[in-house]
N, C-alpha and C positions, 0 to 999 in steps of 0.2 A: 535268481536272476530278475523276478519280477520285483522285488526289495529293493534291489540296486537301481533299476530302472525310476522308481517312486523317488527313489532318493536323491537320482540325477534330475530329474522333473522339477523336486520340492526347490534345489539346488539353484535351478536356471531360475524357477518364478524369482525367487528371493534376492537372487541379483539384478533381475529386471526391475524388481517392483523398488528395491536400492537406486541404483542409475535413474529411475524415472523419479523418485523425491529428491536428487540432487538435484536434476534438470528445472525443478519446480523454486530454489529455493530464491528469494532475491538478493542482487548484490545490497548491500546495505550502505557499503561506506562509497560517497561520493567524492569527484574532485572538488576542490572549495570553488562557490560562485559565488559573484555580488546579487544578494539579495532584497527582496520589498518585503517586509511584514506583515500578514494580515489575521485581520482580528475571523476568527469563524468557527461558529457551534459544529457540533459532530455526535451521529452513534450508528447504532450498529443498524438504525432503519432509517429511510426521509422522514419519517415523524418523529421518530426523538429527535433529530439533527435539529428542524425544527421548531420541537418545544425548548430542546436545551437554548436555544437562542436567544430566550425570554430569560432566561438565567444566568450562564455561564457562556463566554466564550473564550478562546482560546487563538495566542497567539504563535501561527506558524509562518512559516516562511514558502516564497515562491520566488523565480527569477526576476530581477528588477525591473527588464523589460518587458512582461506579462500583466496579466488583467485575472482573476480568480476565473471568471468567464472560459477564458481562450487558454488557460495556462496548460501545460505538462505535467509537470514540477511539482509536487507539493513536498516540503521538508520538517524538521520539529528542528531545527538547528539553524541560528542566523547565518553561517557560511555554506547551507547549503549540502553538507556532507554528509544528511543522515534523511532519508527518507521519513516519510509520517506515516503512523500507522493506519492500518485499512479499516476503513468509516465512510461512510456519507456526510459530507461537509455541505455547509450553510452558511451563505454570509447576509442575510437577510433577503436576498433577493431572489437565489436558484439554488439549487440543491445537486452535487456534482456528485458520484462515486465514484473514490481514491482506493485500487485495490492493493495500495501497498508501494507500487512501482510507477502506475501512471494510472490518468484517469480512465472511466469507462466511458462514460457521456456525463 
């Protein structure tokens, strides 16, 4: 009886800890928006974001009404339908972290 019990236990964690990594994942695919272009370095801390900027930068996409500053939005796609991946961005002037879905600050 105590077998079955471990195994109704193991049973429930395993579906909880399932449903609570679906509830984490992000939507990926967007409605199409008109978008602005912007050029901005990125990595996985604010000082690489920053040094990559002396180097490479990379062109993403945000709403055409927005400012990198104030925005929501960041995309890898000029209409807008595919989120950007999670970095800390730099467009020479601040440094914002995108966690995939929206910014942090």
């Amino acid at each position: 009886m105590k077998n079955l019990f471990k195994v109704a236990v193991v049973l429930a964690l395993s579906i909880i800890s399932i449903s609570c990594e679906k509830e984490m994942e992000f939507e990926t695919q967007l409605e199409p928006i008109e978008t602005v272009g912007v050029k901005l370095a990125y990595g996985k801390t604010q000082e690489a974001a920053i040094k990559m900027y002396e180097n490479k930068v990379s062109a993403l996409f945000m709403p055409s009404n927005s400012e990198f500053e104030t925005s929501d939005l960041l995309c890898k796609v000029y209409d807008g339908t595919e989120y950007a991946e999670a970095n800390y961005y730099y467009n020479g002037r601040i440094v914002r972290l995108w966690n995939g879905q929206t910014f942090i600050y």
